[in-house]
C-alpha positions in Angstrom: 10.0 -48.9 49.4 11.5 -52.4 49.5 9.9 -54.9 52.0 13.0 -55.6 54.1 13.7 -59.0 55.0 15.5 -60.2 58.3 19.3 -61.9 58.0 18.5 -65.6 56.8 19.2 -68.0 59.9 22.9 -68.7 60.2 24.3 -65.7 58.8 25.5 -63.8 62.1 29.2 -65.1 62.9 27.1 -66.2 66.3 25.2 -68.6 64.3 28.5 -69.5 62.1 30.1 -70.7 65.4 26.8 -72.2 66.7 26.7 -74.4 63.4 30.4 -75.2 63.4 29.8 -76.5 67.2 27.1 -78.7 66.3 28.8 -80.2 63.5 31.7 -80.7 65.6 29.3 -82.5 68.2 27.9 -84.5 66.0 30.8 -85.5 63.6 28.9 -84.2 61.0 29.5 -81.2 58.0 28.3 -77.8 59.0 26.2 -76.9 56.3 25.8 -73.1 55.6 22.4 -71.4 54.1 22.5 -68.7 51.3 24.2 -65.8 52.9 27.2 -64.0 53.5 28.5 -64.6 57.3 30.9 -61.7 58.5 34.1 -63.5 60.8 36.2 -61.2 63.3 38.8 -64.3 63.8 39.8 -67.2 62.0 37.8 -70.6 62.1 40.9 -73.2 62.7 40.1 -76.5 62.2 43.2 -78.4 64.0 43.2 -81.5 66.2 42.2 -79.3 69.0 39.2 -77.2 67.4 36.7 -78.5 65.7 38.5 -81.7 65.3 35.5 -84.0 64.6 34.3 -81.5 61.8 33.9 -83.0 58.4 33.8 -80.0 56.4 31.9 -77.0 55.6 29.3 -77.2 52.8 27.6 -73.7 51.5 24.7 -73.4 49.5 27.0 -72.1 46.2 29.9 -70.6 45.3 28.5 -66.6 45.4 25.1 -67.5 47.5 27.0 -68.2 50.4 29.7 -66.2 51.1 32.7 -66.5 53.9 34.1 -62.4 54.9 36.8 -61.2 57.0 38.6 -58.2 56.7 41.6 -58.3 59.5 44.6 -56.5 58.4 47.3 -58.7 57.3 51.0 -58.2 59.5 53.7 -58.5 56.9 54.7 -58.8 53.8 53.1 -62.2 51.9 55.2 -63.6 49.1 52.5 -64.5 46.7 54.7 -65.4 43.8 56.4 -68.2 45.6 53.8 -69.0 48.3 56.7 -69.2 50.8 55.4 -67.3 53.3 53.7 -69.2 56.7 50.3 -67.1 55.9 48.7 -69.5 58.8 48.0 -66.6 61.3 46.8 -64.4 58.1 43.5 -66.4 56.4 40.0 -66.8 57.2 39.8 -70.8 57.4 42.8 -72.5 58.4 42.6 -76.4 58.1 46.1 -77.5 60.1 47.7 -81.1 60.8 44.0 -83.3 60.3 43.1 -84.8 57.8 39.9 -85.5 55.1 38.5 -82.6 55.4 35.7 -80.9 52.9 35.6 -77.4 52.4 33.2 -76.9 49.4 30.4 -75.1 47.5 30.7 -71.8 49.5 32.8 -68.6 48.6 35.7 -67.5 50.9 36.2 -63.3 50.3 38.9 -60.9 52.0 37.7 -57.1 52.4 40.7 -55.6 53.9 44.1 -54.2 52.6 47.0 -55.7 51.9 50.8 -55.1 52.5 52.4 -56.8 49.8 50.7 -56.8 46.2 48.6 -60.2 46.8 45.2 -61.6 45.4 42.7 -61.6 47.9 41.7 -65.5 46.8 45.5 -66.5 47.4 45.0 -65.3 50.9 41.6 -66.8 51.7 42.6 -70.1 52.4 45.7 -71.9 53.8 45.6 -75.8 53.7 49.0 -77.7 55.6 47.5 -80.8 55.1 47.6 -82.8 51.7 44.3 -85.1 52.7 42.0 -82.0 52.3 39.6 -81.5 49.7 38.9 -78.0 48.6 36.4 -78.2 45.9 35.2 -75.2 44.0 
């Protein structure tokens, strides 16, 4: 039988929000250990949440991974990207500026309406002074 090992620190959406906080706090990046972190609502970073967050910095693409799963309300225009798909995505950086999102894996798990890639619906920058590197 396989020795089973407990959840590496961080990886409960408690501890997501814990490090997002502290980062916020501190004007610092929240930096994220190997692991895949389950979120039940999007992380907004706006002028009025997390607002002094740098960024978020994983551990690598695929070693630390970014879920959610909540069904998506109507029909997403992938082909043209005209759709507001603000209240849809996991992360939503909206109206700041120099942010960092980087070396971490963003995944969608649930179903869509419209015929849609999961990775066009992971992410939804509004601002053109954020830095998505992957």
């Amino acid at each position: 039988m396989a020795e089973q090992r407990p959840a590496p620190i961080g990886t409960t959406e408690f501890d997501l929000l814990n490090i997002l906080r502290a980062a916020n706090d501190a004007a610092d990046f929240a930096y994220l250990e190997a692991g895949t972190y389950k979120i039940t609502s999007q992380i907004r970073i706006t002028p009025t949440e997390y607002p002094n967050l740098k960024g978020i910095i994983g551990k690598g693409k695929g070693n630390t991974v970014i879920t959610f799963d909540w069904a998506q309300k109507f029909d997403w225009d992938s082909n043209t990207n005209e759709t507001d798909a603000r209240s849809e995505c996991g992360i939503l950086v909206d109206g700041v500026h120099n942010k960092t999102l980087k070396d971490f894996s963003i995944r969608y798990e649930g179903s869509f309406t419209a015929k849609a890639k999961a990775t066009l619906a992971a992410f939804r920058v509004s601002t053109f002074k954020t830095q998505i590197i992957t």
